[in-house]
LOVEX-901859 format. One record per residue (C-alpha): residue in three letters; chain; x, y, z. Coordinates in nm, 3 decimals. Example, Ala and Ser with C-alpha at 12.3 -4.5 7.8 and 13.67 -1.06 7.14 Angstrom:
 residu chaine       X       Y       Z
    ala      A   1.230  -0.450   0.780
    ser      A   1.367  -0.106   0.714
END
This chain:
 residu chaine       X       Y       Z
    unk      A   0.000   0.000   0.000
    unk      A   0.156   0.319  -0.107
    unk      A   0.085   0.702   0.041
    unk      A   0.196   0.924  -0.156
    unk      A   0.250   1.316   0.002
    unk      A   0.317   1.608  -0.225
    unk      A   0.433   1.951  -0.071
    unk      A   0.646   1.685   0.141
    unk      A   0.907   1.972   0.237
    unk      A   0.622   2.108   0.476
    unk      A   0.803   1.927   0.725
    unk      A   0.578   1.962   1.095
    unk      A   0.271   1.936   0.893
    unk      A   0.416   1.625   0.747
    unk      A   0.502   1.545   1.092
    unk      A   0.161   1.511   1.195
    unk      A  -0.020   1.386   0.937
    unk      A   0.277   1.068   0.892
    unk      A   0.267   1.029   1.275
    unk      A  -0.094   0.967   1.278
    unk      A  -0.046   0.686   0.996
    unk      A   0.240   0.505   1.236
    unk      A   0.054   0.501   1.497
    unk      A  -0.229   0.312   1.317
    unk      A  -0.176  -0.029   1.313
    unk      A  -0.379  -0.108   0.992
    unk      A  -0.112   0.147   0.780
    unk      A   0.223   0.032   0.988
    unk      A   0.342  -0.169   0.684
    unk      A   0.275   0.159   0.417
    unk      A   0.556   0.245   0.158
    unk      A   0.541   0.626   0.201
    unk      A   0.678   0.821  -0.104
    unk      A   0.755   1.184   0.000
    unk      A   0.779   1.433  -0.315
    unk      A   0.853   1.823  -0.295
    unk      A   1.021   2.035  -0.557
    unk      A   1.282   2.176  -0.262
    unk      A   1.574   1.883  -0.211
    unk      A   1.688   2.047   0.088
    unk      A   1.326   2.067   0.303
    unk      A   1.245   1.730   0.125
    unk      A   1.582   1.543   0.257
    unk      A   1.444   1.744   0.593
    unk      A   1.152   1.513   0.604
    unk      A   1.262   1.206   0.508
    unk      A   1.507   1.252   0.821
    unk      A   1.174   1.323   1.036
    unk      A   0.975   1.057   0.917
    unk      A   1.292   0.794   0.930
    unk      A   1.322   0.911   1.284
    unk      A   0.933   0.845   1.309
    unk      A   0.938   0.553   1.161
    unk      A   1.154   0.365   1.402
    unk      A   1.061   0.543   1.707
    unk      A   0.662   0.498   1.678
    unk      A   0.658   0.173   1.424
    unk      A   0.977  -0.043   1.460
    unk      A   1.080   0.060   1.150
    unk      A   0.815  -0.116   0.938
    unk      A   0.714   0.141   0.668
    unk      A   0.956   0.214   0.370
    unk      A   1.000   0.575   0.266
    unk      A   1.125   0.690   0.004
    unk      A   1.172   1.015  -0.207
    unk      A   1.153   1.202  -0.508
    unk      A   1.214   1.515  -0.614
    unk      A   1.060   1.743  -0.903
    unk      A   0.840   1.725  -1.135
    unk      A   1.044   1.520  -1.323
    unk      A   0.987   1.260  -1.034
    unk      A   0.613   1.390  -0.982
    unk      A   0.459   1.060  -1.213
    unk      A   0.760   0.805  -1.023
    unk      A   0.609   0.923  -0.644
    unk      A   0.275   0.918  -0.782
    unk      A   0.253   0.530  -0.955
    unk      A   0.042   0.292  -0.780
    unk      A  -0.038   0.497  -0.462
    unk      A  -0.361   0.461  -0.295
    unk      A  -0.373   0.749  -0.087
    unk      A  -0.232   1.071  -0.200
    unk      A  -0.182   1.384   0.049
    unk      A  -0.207   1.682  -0.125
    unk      A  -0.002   1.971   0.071
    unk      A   0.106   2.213  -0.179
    unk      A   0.235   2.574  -0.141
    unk      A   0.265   2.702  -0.499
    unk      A   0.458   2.982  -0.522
    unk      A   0.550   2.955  -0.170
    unk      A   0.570   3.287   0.093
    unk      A   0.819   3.460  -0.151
    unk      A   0.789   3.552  -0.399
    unk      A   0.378   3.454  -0.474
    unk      A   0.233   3.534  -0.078
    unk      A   0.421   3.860  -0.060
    unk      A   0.283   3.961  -0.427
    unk      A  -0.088   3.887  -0.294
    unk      A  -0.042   4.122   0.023
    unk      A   0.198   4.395  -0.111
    unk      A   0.053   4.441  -0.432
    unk      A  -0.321   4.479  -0.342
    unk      A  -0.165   4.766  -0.076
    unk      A  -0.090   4.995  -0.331
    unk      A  -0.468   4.984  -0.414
    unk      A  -0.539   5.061  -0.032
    unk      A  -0.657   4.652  -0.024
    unk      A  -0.603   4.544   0.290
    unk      A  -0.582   4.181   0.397
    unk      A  -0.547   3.915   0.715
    unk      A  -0.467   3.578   0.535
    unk      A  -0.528   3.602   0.217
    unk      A  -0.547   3.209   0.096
    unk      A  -0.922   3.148   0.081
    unk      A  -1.133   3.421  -0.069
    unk      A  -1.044   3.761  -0.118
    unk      A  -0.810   3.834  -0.391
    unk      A  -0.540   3.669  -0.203
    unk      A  -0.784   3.357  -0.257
    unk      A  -0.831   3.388  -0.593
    unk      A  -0.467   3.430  -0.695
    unk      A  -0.334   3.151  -0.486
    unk      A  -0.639   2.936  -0.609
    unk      A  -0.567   3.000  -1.011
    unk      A  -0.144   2.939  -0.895
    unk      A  -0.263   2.583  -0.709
    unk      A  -0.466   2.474  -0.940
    unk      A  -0.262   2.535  -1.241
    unk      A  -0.051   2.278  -1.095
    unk      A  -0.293   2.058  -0.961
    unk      A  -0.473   1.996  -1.273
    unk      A  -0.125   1.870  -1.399
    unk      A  -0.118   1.643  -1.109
    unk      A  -0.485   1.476  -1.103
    unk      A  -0.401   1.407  -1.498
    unk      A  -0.091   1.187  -1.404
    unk      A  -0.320   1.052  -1.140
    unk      A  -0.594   0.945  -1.363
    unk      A  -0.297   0.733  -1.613
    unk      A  -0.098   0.591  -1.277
    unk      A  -0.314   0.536  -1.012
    unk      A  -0.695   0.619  -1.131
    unk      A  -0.809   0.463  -0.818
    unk      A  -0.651   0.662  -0.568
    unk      A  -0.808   0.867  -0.284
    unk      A  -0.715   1.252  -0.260
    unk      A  -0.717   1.431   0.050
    unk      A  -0.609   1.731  -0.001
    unk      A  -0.506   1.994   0.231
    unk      A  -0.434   2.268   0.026
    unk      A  -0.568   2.622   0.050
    unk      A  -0.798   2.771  -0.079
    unk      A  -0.984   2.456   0.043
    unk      A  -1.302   2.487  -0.213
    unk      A  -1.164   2.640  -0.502
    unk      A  -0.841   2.401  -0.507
    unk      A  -1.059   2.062  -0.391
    unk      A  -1.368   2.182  -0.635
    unk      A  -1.187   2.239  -0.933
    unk      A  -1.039   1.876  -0.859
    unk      A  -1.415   1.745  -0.804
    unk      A  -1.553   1.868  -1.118
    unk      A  -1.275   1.860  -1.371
    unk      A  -1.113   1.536  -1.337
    unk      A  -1.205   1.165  -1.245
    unk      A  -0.991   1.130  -0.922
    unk      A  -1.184   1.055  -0.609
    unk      A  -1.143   1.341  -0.380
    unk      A  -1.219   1.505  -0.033
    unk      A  -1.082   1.880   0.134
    unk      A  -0.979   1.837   0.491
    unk      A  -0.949   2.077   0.732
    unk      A  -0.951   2.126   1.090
    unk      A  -1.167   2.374   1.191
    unk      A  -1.445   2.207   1.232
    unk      A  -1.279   1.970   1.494
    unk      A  -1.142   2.213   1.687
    unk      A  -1.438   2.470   1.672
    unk      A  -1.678   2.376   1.997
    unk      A  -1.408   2.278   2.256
    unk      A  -1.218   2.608   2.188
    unk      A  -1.528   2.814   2.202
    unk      A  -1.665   2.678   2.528
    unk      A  -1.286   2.751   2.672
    unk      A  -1.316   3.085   2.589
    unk      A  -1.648   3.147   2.751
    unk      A  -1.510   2.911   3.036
    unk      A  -1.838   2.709   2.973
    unk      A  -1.813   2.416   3.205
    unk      A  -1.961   2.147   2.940
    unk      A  -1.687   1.841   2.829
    unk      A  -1.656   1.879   2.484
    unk      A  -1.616   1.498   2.448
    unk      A  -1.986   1.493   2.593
    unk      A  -2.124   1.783   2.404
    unk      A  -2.322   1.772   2.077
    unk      A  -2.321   1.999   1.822
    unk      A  -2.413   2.008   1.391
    unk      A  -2.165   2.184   1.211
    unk      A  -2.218   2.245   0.824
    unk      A  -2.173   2.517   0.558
    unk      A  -1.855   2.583   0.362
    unk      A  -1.459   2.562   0.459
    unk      A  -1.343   2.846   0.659
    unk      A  -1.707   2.951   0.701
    unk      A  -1.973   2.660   0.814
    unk      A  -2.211   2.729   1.066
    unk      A  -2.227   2.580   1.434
    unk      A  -2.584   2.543   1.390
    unk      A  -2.668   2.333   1.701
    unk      A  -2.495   2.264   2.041
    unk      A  -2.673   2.093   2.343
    unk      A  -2.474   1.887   2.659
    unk      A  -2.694   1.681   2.832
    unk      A  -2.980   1.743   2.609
    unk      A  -2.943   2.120   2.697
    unk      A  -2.883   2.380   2.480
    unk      A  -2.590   2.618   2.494
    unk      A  -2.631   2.819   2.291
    unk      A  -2.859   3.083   2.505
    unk      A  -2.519   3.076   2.753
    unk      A  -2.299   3.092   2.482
    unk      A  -2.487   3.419   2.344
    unk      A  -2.478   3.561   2.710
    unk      A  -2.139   3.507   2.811
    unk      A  -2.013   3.630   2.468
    unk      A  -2.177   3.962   2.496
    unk      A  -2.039   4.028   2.822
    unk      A  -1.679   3.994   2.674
    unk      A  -1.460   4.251   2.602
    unk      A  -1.151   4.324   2.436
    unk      A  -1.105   3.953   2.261
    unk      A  -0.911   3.828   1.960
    unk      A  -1.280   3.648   1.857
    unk      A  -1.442   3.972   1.827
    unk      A  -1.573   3.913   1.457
    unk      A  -1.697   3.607   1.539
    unk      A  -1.900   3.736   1.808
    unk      A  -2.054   4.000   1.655
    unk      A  -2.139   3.760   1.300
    unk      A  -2.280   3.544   1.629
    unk      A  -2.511   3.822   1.729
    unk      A  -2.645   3.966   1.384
    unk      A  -2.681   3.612   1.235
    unk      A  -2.735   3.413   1.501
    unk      A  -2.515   3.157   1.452
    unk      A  -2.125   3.099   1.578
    unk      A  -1.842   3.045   1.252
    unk      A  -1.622   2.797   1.268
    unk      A  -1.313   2.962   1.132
    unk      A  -1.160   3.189   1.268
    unk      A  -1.182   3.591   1.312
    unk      A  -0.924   3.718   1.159
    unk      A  -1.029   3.493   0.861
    unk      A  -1.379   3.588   0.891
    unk      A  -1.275   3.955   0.885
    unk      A  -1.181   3.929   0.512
    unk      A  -1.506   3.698   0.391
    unk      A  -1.741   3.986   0.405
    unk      A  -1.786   4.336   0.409
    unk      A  -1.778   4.459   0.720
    unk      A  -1.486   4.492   0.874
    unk      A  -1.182   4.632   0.707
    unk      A  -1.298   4.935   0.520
    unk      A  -1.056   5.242   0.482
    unk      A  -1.360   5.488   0.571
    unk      A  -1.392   5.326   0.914
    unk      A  -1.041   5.269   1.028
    unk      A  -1.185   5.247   1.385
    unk      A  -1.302   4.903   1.343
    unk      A  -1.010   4.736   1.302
    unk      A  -0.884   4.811   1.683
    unk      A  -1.279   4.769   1.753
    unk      A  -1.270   4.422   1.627
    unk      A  -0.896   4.355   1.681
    unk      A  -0.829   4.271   1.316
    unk      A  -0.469   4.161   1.243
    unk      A  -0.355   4.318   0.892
    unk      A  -0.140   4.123   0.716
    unk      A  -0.108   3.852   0.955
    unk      A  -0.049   3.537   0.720
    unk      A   0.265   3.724   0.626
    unk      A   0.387   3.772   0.980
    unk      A   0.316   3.428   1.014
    unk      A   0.529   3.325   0.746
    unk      A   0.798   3.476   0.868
    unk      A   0.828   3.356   1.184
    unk      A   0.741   2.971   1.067
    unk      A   1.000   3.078   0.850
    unk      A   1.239   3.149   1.213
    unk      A   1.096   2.872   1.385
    unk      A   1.178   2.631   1.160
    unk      A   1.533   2.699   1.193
    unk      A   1.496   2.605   1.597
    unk      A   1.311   2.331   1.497
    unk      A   1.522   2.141   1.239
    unk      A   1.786   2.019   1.464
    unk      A   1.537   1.868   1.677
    unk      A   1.321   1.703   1.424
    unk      A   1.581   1.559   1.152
    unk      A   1.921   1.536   1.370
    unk      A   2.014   1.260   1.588
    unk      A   1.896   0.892   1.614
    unk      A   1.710   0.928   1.944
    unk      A   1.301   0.875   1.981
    unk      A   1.121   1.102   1.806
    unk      A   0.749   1.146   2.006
    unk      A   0.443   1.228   1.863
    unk      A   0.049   1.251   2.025
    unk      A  -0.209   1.197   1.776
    unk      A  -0.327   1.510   1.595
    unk      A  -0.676   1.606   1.507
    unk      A  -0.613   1.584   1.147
    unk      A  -0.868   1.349   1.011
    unk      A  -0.607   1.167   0.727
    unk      A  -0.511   0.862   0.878
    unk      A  -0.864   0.809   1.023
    unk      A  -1.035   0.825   0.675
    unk      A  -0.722   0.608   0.543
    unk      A  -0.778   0.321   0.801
    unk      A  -1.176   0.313   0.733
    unk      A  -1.098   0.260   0.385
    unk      A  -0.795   0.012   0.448
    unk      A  -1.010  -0.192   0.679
    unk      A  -1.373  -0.112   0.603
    unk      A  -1.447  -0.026   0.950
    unk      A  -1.705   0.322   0.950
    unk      A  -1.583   0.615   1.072
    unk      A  -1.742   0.950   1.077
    unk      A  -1.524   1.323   0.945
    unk      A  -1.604   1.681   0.833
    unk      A  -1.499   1.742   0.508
    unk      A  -1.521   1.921   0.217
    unk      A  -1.726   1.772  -0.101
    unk      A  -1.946   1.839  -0.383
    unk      A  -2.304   1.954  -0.304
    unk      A  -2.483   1.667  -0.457
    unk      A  -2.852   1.817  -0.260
    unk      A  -2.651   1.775   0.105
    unk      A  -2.725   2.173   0.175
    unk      A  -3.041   2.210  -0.044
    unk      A  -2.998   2.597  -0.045
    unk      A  -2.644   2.620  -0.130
    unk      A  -2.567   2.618  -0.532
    unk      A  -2.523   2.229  -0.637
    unk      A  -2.193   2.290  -0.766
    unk      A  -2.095   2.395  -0.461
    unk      A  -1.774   2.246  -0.238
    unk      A  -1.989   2.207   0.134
    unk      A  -1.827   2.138   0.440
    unk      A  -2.055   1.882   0.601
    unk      A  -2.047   1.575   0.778
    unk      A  -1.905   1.225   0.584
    unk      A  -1.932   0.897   0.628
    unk      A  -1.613   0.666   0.553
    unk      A  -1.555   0.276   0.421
    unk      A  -1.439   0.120   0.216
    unk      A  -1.592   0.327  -0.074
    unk      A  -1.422   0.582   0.018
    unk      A  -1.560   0.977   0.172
    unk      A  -1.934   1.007   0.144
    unk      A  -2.120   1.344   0.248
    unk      A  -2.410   1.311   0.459
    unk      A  -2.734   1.528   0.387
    unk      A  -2.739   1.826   0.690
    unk      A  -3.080   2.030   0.537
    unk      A  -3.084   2.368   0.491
    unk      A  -2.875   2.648   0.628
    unk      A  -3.074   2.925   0.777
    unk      A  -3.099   3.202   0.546
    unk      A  -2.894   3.489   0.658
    unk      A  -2.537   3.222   0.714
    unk      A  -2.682   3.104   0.356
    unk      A  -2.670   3.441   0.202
    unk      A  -2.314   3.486   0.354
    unk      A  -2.191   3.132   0.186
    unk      A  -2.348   3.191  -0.162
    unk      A  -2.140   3.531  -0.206
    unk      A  -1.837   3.283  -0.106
    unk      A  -1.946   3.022  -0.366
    unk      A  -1.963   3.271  -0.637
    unk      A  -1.601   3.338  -0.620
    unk      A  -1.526   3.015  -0.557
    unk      A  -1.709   2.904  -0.882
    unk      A  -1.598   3.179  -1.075
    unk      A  -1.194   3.125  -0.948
    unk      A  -1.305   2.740  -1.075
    unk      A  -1.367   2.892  -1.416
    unk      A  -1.125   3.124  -1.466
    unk      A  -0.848   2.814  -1.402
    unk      A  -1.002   2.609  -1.619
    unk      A  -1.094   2.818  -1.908
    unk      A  -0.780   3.079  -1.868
    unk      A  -1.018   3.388  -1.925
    unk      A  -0.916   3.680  -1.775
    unk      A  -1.240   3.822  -1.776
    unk      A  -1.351   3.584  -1.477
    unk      A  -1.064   3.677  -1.288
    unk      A  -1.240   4.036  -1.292
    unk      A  -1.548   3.901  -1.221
    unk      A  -1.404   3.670  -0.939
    unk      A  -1.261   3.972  -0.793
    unk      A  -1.556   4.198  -0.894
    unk      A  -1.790   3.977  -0.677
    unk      A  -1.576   3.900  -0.323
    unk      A  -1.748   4.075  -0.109
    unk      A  -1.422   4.202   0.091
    unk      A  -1.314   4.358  -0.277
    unk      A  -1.598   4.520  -0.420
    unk      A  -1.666   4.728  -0.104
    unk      A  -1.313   4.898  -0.109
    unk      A  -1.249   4.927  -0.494
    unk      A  -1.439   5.074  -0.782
    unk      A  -1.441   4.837  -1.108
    unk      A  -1.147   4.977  -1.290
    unk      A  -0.945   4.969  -1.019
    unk      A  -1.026   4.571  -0.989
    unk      A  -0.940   4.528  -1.310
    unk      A  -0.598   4.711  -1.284
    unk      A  -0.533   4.537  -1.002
    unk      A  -0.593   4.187  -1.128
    unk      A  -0.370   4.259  -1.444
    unk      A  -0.094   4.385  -1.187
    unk      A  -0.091   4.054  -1.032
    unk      A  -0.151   3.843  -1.324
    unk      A   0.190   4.011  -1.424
    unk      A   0.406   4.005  -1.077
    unk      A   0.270   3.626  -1.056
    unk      A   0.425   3.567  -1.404
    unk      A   0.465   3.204  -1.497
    unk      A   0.253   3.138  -1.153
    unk      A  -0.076   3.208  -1.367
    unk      A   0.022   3.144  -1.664
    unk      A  -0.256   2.969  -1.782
    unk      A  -0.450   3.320  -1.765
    unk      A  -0.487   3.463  -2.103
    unk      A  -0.509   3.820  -2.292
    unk      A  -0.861   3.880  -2.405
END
């Protein structure tokens, strides 16, 4: 049985995700093929995951890797699982290009890799690649399962879903971590291992739409205790909370960007209102970027134990339910074949699944309540629109991609969109190439 991981020189996410598949004893015997384009972070990983291998499994799995896309088709023959962990681009020069350029325009952004026009450009730079990838999958391993982790979650996974044959799901982990980190914040005394909740909508923005512990629900105390707090990091998501009703799973500083509200240059107030972090991805990069460098020794030098706790990633649990046919039960991200009835069918939801032997399978979670909805469908549009733009290479739906996100079209008139997008389309060069002149 063969896992195959691409973007394998993201070594501590590769950490976890290869940990959890040791420690399962249906996948101890896997031949793991690690491929990255970087030889240096890759050769870093294969030095984890050797280290992992023998501390957590006796040495049982065979790794092995390969490097470029020379390689890409080699890694990719035969496998039955394939991570997808991709970074196209990477933090320089393609994530500095999506914050710095849209700057000049007075565009101001937190994360910038799932909507936005951060979102967009990544998604067009990932899924130029990734459409490369799924048709080598389709000759060399047409059976394989996809779980990909790459953002931006729907455009990347549902340009996957509807324009190629390879079985795929979008994993993510906000959903899992969602209700235990809200009731710590509130200091809600309910065990999260107890509690029940029904999470469903779309990645980065699906809706906590029930929560009860012992048949109670929480949600009045949840309301309460959130409006008596103060000076908070979750402050978006409180105040989406109050004027929809309904807690989001990602989280605020995401949030901030997905609609309108929030980071407008004629209200410069809100962002120390709301304590909105401006470019914050970036700062992040950097100091993964610093970490790292502490980290390295310890994870790829020496031949002592390596430990690792389980994660909650859901990858190894969906790849022993399918390995051994035993059910299991995920979030993750699929197409909306009538599972949110008004959410576009096209869609990429974020719902419940149920997992075998067959494979991922989303589970029907009704309707969304209107207003969340509402907030969703002006996602999907870009989503869709991203989807098309890839495929087709027309540079008019880039405009319109960036014409209808919500975070966009309230700062910038149409002209300046369009300069914009043909500003980026250049700095991102050979990144979007696949974009054409009209």
């Amino acid at each position: 049985m063969i896992l195959t991981f691409l973007g394998a020189g993201s070594t501590v996410f590769a950490k976890n995700l290869l940990g959890d598949m040791l420690l399962t004893e249906s996948l101890r015997d896997i031949e793991i093929h690690l491929y990255d384009i970087d030889p240096s972070r890759l050769r870093d990983t294969e030095r984890m995951v050797d280290r992992l291998n023998r501390s957590l499994n006796e040495g049982r799995a065979a790794v092995r890797c390969f490097i470029g896309t020379g390689e890409r088709r080699d890694a990719l023959r035969d496998a039955e699982f394939v991570i997808n962990a991709v970074q196209v681009g990477g933090y320089e020069p393609a994530t500095v290009i999506d914050f710095e350029i849209p700057k000049r325009y007075g565009l101001h952004q937190t994360i910038g890799d799932t909507l936005g026009i951060g979102g967009i450009f990544r998604g067009i730079r990932t899924l130029q690649v990734m459409f490369e990838i799924v048709r080598e999958m389709e000759e060399v391993c047409p059976q394989a399962l996809l779980l990909n982790y790459a953002n931006p979650m729907s455009i990347v996974t549902g340009g996957i879903l509807k324009y190629s044959s390879v079985r795929t799901v979008g994993l993510c982990h906000s959903v899992q971590i969602c209700v235990p980190r809200l009731l710590a914040s509130l200091d809600i005394p309910a065990d999260p291992e107890e509690t029940r909740w029904h999470i469903a909508g779309i990645n980065h923005m699906a809706w906590l739409l029930s929560i009860t512990h012992n048949h109670q629900d929480l949600y009045p105390e949840i309301k309460r205790r959130a409006a008596e707090k103060n000076g908070h990091a979750d402050a978006v998501r409180f105040e989406l909370m109050k004027r929809f009703g309904y807690y989001v799973t990602e989280s605020s500083e995401h949030n901030a960007e997905y609609t309108p509200f929030w980071i407008k240059h004629r209200y410069p107030e809100l962002i120390e209102r709301y304590q909105i972090p401006l470019d914050e991805y970036p700062r992040r990069c950097r100091e993964q970027i610093r970490s790292w460098e502490i980290m390295r020794k310890e994870l790829t030098s020496g031949t002592g134990a390596l430990e690792h706790t389980r994660s909650y990633e859901y990858g190894a649990q969906i790849a022993a339910s399918v390995v051994t046919g035993a059910p299991g039960r995920v979030h993750g991200n699929v197409l909306n074949t009538g599972l949110i009835p008004n959410l576009p069918e096209d869609a990429v939801v974020e719902v419940p699944c149920l997992t075998d032997r067959n494979g991922v399978q989303g589970v029907y979670s009704g309707s969304l309540p209107l207003g969340p909805a509402a907030l969703n469908r002006a996602a999907v549009s870009v989503h869709q629109l991203t989807i098309e733009a890839a495929v087709t290479g027309s540079r008019n739906l880039v405009y319109q991609a960036a014409m209808t996100d919500p975070h966009t079209a309230a700062e910038l008139s149409l002209d300046d969109i369009v300069s914009l997008c043909d500003d980026m389309l250049e700095a991102h060069g050979d990144y979007c190439r696949i974009i054409r002149y009209e």
